[in-house]
KEMARTOR-720765 format. One record per atom (N, C-alpha, C, CB): residue in three letters; residue number from 1; x negated, y negated, z negated. Coordinates in nm, 2 decimals, m for minus. Glycine has a CB too. Example, Ala and Ser with C-alpha at 12.3 -4.5 7.8 and 13.67 -1.06 7.14 Angstrom:
[ala 1 [m1.32 0.57 m0.78]]
[ala 1 [m1.23 0.45 m0.78]]
[ala 1 [m1.32 0.33 m0.78]]
[ala 1 [m1.13 0.45 m0.90]]
[ser 2 [m1.28 0.22 m0.71]]
[ser 2 [m1.37 0.11 m0.71]]
[ser 2 [m1.29 0.00 m0.79]]
[ser 2 [m1.41 0.06 m0.57]]
END
This chain:
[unk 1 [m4.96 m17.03 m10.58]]
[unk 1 [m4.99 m16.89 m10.63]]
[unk 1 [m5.14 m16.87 m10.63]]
[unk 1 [m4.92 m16.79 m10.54]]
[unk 2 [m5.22 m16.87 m10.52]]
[unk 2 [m5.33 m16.85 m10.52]]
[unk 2 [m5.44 m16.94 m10.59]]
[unk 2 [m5.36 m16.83 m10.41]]
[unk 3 [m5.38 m17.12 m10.63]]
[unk 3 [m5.49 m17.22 m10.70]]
[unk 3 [m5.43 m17.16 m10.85]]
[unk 3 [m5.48 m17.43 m10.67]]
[unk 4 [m5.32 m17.05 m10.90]]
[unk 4 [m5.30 m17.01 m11.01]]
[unk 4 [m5.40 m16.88 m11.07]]
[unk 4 [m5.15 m16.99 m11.00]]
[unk 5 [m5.42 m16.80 m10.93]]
[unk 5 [m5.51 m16.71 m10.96]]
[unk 5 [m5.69 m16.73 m10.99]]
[unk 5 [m5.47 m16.63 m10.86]]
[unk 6 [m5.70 m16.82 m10.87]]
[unk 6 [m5.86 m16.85 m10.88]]
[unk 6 [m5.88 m16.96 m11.03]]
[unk 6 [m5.93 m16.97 m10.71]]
[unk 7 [m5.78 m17.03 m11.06]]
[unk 7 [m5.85 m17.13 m11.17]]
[unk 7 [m5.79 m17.06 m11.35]]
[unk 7 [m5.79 m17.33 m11.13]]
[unk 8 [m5.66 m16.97 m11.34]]
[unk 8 [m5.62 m16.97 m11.43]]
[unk 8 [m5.62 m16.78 m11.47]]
[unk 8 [m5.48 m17.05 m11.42]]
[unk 9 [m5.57 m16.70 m11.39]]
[unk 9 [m5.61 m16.58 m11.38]]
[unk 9 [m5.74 m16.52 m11.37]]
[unk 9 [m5.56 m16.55 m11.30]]
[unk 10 [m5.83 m16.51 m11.50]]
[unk 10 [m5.98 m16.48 m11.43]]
[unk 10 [m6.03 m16.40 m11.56]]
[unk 10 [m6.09 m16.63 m11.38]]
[unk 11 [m6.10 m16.34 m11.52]]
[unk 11 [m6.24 m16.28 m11.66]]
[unk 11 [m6.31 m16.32 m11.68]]
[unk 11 [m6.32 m16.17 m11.66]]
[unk 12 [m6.31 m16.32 m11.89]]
[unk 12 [m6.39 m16.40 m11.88]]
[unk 12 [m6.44 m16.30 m11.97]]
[unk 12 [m6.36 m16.55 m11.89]]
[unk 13 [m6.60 m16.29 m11.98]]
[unk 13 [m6.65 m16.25 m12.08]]
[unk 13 [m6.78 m16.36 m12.15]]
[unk 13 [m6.69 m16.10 m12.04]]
[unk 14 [m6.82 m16.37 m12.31]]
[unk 14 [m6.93 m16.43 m12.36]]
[unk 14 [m7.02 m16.32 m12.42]]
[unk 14 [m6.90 m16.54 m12.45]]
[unk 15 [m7.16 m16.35 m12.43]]
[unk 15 [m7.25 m16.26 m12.44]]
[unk 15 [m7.38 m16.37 m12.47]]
[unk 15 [m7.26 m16.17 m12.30]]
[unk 16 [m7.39 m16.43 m12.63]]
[unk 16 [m7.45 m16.50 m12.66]]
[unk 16 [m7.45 m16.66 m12.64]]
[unk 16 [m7.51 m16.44 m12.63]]
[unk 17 [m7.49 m16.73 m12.57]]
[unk 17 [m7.51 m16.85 m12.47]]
[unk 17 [m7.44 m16.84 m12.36]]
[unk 17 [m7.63 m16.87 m12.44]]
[unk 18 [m7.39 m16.74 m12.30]]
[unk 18 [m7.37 m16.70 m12.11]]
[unk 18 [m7.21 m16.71 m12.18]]
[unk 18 [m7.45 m16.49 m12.01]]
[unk 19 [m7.17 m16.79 m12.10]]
[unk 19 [m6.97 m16.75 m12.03]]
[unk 19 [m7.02 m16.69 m11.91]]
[unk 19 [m6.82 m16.93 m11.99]]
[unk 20 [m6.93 m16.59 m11.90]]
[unk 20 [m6.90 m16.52 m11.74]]
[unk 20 [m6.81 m16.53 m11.72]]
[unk 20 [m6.92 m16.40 m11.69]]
[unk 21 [m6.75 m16.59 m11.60]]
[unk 21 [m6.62 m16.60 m11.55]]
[unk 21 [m6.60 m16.56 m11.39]]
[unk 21 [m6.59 m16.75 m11.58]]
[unk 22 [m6.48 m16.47 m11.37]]
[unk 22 [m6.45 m16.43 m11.25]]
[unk 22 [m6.32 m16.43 m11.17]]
[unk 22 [m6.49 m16.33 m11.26]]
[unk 23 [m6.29 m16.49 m11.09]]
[unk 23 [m6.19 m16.55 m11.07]]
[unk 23 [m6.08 m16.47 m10.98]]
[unk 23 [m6.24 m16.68 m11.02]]
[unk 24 [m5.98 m16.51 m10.95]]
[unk 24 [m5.89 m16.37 m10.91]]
[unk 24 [m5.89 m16.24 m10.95]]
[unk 24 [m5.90 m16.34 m10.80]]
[unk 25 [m5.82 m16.26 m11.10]]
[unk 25 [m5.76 m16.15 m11.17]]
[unk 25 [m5.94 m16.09 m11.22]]
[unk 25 [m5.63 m16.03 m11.04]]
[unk 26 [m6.05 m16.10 m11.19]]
[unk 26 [m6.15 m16.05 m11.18]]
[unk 26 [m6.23 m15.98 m11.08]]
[unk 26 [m6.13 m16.00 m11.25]]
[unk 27 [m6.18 m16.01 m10.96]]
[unk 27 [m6.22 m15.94 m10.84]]
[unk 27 [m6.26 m16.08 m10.75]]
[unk 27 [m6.08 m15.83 m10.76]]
[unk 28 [m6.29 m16.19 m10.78]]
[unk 28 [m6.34 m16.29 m10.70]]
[unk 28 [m6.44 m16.35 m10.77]]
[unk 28 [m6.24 m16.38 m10.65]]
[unk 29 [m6.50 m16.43 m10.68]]
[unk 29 [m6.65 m16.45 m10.71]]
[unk 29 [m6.68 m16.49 m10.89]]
[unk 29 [m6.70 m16.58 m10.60]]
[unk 30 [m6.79 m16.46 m10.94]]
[unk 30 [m6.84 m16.45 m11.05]]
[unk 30 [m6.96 m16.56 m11.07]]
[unk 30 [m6.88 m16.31 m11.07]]
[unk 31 [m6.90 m16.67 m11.19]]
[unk 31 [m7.02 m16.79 m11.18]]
[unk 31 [m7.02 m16.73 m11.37]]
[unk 31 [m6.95 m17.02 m11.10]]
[unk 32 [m7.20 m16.77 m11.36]]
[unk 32 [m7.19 m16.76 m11.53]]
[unk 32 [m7.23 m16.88 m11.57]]
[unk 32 [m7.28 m16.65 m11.61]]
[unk 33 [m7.21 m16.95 m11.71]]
[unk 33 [m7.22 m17.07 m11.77]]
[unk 33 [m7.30 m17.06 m11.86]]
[unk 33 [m7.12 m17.13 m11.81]]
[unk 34 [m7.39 m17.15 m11.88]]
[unk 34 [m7.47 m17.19 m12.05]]
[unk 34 [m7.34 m17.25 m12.13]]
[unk 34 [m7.62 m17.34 m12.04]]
[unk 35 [m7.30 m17.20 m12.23]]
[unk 35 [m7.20 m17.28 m12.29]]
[unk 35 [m7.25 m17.41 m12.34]]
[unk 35 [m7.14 m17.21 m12.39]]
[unk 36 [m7.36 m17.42 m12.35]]
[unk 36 [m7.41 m17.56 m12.40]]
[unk 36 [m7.40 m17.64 m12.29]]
[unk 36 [m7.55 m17.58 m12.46]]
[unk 37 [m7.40 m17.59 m12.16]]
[unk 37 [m7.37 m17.75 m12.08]]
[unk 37 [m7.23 m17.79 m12.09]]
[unk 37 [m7.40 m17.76 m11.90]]
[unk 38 [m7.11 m17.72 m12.15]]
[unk 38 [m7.02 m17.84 m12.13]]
[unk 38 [m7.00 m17.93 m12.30]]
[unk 38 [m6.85 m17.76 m12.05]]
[unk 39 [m6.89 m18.02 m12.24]]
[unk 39 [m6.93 m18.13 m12.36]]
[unk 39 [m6.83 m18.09 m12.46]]
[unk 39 [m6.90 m18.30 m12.31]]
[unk 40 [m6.73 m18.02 m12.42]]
[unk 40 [m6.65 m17.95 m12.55]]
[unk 40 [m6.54 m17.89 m12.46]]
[unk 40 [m6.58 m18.08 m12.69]]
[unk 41 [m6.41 m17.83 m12.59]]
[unk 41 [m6.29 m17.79 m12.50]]
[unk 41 [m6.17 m17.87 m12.57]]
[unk 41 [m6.26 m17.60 m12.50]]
[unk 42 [m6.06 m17.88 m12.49]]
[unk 42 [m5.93 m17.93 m12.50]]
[unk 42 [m5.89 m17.82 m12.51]]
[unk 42 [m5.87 m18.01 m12.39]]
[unk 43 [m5.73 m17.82 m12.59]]
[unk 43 [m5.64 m17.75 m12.57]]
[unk 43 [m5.53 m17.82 m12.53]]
[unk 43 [m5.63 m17.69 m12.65]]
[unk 44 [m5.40 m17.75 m12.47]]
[unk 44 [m5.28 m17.83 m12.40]]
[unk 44 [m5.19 m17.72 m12.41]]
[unk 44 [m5.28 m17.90 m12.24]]
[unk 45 [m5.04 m17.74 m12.47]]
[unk 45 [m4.95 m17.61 m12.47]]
[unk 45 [m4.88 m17.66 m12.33]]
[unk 45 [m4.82 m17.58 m12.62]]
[unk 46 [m4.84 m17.56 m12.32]]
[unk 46 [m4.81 m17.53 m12.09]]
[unk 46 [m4.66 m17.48 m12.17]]
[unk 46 [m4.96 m17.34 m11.93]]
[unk 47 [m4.53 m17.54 m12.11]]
[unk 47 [m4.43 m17.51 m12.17]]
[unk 47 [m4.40 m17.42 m12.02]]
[unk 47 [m4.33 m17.64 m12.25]]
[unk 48 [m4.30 m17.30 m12.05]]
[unk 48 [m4.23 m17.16 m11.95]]
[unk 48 [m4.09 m17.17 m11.93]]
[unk 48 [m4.25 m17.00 m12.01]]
[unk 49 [m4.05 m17.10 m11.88]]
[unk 49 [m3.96 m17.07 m11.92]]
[unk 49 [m3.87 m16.98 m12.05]]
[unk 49 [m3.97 m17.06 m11.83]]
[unk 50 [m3.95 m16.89 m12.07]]
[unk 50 [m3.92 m16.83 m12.23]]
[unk 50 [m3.99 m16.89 m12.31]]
[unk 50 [m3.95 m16.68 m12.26]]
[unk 51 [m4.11 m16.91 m12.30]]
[unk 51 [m4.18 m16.94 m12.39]]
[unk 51 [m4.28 m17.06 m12.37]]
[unk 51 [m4.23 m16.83 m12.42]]
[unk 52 [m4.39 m17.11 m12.44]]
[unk 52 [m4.51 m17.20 m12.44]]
[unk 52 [m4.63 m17.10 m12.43]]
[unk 52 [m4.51 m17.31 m12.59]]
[unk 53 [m4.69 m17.13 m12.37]]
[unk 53 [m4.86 m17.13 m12.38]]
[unk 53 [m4.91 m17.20 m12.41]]
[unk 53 [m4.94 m17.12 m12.30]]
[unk 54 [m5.08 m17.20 m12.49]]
[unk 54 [m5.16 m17.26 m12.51]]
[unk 54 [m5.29 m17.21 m12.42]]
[unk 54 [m5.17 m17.27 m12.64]]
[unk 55 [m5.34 m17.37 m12.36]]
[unk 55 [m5.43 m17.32 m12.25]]
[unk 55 [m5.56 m17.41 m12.36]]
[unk 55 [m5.40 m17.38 m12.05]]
[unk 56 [m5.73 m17.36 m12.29]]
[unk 56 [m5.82 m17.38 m12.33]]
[unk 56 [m5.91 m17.48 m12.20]]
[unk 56 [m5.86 m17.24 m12.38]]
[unk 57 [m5.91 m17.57 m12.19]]
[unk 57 [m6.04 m17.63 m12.13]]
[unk 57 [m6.17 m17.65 m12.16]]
[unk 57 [m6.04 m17.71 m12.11]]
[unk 58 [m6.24 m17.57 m12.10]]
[unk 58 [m6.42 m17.60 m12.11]]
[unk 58 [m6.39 m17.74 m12.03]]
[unk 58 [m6.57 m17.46 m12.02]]
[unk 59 [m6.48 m17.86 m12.06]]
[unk 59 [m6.48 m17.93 m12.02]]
[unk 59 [m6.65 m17.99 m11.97]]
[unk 59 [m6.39 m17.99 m12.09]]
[unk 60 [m6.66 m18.04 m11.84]]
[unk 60 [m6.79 m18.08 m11.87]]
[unk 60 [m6.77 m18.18 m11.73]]
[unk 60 [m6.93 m17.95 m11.87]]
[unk 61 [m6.87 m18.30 m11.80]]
[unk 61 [m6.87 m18.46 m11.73]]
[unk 61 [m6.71 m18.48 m11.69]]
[unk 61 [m6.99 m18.46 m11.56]]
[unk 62 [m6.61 m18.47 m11.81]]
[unk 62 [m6.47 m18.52 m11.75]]
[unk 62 [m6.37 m18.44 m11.73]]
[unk 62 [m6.47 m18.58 m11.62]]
[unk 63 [m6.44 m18.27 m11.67]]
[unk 63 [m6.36 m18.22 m11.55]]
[unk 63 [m6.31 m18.09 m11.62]]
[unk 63 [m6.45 m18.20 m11.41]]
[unk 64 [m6.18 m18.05 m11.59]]
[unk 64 [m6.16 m17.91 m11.66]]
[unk 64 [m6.29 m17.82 m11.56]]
[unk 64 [m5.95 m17.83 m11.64]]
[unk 65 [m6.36 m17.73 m11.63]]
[unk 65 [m6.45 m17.62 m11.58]]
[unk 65 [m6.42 m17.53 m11.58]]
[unk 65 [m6.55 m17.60 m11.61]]
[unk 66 [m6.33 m17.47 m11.68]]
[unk 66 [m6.30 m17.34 m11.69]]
[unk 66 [m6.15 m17.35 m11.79]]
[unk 66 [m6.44 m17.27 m11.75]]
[unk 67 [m6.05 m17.26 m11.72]]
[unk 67 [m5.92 m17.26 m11.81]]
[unk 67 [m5.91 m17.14 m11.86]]
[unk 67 [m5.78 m17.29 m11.75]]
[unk 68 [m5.88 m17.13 m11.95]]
[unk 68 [m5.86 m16.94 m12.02]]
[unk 68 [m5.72 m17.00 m12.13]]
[unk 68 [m6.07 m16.85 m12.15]]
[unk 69 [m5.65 m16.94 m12.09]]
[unk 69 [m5.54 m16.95 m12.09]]
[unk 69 [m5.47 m16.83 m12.22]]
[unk 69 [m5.51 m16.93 m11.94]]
[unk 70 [m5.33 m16.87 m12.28]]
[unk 70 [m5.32 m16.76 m12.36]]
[unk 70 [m5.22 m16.68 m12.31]]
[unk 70 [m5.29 m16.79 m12.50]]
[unk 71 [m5.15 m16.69 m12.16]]
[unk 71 [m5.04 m16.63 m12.09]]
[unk 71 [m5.14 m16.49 m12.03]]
[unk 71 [m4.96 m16.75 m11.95]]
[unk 72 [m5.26 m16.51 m11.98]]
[unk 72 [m5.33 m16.44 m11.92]]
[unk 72 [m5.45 m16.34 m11.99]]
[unk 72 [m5.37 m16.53 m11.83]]
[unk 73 [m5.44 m16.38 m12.13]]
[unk 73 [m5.58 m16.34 m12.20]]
[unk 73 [m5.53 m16.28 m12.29]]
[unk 73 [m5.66 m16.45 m12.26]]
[unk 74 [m5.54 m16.21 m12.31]]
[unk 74 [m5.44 m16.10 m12.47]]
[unk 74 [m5.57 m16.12 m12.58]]
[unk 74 [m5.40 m15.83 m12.41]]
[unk 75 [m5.68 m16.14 m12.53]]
[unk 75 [m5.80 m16.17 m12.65]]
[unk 75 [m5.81 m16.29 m12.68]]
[unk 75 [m5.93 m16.14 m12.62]]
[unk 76 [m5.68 m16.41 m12.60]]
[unk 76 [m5.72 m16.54 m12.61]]
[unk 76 [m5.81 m16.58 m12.77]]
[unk 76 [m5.59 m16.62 m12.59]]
[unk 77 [m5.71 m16.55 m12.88]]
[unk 77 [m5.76 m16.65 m13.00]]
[unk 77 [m5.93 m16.59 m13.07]]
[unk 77 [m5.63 m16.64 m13.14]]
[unk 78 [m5.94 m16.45 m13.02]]
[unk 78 [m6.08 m16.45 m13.05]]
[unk 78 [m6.17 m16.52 m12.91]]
[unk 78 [m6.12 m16.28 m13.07]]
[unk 79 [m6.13 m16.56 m12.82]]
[unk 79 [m6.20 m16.56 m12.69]]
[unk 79 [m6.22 m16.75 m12.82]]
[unk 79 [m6.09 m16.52 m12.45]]
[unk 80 [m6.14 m16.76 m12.79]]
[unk 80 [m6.09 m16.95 m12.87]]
[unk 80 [m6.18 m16.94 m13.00]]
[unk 80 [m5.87 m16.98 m12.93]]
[unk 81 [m6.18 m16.88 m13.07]]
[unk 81 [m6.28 m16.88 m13.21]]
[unk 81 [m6.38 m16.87 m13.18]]
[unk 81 [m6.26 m16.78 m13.31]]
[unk 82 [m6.45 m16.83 m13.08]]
[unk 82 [m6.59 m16.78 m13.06]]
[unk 82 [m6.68 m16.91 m12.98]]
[unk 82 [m6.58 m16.63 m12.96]]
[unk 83 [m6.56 m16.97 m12.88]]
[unk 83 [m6.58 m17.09 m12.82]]
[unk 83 [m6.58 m17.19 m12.91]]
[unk 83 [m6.48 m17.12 m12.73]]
[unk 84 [m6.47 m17.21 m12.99]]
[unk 84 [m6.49 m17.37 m13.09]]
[unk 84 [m6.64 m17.34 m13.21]]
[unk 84 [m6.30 m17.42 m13.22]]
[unk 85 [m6.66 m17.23 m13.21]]
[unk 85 [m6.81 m17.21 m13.30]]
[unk 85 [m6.91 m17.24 m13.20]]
[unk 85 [m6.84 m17.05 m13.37]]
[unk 86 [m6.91 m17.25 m13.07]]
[unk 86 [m7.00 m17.28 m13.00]]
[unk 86 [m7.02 m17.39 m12.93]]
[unk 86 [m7.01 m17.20 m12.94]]
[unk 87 [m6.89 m17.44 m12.92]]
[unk 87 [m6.87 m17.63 m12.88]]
[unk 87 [m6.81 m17.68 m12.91]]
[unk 87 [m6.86 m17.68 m12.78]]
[unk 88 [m6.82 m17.84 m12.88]]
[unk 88 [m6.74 m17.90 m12.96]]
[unk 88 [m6.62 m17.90 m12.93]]
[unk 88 [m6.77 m18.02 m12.98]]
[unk 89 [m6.52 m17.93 m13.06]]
[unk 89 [m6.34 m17.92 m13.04]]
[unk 89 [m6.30 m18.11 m12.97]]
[unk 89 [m6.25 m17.88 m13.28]]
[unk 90 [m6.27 m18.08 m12.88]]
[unk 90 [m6.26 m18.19 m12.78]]
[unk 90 [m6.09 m18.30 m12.84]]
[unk 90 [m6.23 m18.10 m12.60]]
[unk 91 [m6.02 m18.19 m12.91]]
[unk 91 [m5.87 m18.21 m12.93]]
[unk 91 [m5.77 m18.17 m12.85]]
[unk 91 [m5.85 m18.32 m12.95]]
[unk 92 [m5.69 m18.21 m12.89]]
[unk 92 [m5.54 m18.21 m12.81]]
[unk 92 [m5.48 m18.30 m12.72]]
[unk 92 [m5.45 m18.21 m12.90]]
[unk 93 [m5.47 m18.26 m12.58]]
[unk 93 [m5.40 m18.33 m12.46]]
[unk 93 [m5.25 m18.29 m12.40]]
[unk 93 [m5.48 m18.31 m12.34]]
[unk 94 [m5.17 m18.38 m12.38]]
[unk 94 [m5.04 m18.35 m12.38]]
[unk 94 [m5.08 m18.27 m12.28]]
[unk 94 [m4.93 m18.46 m12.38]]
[unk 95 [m4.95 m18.16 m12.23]]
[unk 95 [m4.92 m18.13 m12.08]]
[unk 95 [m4.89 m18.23 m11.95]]
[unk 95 [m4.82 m18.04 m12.09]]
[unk 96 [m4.97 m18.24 m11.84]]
[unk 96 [m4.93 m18.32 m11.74]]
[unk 96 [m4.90 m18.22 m11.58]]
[unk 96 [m5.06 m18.42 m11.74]]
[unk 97 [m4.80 m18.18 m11.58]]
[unk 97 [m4.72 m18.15 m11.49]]
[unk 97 [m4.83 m18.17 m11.36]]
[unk 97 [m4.59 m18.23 m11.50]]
[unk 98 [m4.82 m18.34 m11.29]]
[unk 98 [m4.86 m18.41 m11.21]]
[unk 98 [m5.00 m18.38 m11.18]]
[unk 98 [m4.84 m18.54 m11.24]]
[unk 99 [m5.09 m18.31 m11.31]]
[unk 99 [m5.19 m18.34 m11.27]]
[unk 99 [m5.24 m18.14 m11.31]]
[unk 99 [m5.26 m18.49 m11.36]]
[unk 100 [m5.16 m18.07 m11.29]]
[unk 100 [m5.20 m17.96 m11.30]]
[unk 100 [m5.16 m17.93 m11.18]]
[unk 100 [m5.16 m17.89 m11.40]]
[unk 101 [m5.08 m17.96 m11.08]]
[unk 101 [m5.06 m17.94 m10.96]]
[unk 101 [m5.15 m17.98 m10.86]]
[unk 101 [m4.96 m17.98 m10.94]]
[unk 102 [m5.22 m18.13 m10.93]]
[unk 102 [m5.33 m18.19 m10.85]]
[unk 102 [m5.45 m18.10 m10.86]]
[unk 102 [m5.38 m18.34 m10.90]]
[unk 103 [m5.45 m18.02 m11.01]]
[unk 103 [m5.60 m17.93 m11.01]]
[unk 103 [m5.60 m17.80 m10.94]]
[unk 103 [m5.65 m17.89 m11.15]]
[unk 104 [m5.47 m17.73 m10.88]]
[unk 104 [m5.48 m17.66 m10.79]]
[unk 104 [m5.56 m17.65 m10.67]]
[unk 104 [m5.39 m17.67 m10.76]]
[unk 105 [m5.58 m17.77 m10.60]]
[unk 105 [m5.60 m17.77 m10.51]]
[unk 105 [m5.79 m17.85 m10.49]]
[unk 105 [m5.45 m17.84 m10.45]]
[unk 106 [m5.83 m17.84 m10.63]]
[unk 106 [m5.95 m17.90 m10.64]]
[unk 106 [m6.04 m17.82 m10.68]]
[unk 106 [m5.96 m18.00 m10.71]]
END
């Protein structure tokens, strides 16, 4: 519950070059990003129970940095248009169960 809120539940706002991102629902700590340091984003559909999501990875040296998610984002596809005009489109990664449980806790 809570590695769902800090990495996947968060605010995010862009304002030129700057991602701001704030983690727990928007009430936990606030790191801002140069979007140019990361190396691009992934996307991955996250299958639900009713439905699928599509999540977003900023990625930088390897590592998911930032998830913005479309379960949590009601602005996702402008938040997502504004991002792939600003870095590179990384592609498409299957969903890995195993290893989204591992990024909980990292």
């Amino acid at each position: 519950f809570f590695g769902e809120l800090r990495t996947k539940a968060i605010k995010v706002s862009i304002k030129g070059n700057e991602l701001t991102v704030t983690n727990y629902l928007g009430l936990g700590t606030t790191t801002v990003y140069d979007i140019g340091q990361f190396d691009g984003l992934e996307t991955s559909i996250l299958p639900s129970e009713y439905s699928s999501y599509e999540y977003l990875y900023l990625m930088e040296k390897g590592k998911k940095t930032v998830k913005i998610s479309q379960f949590y984002h009601s602005n996702y596809k402008n938040l997502k248009v504004r991002l792939m005009k600003q870095t590179q489109n990384l592609g498409h990664k299957d969903y890995n169960l195993i290893q989204e449980i591992k990024e909980i806790f990292i």
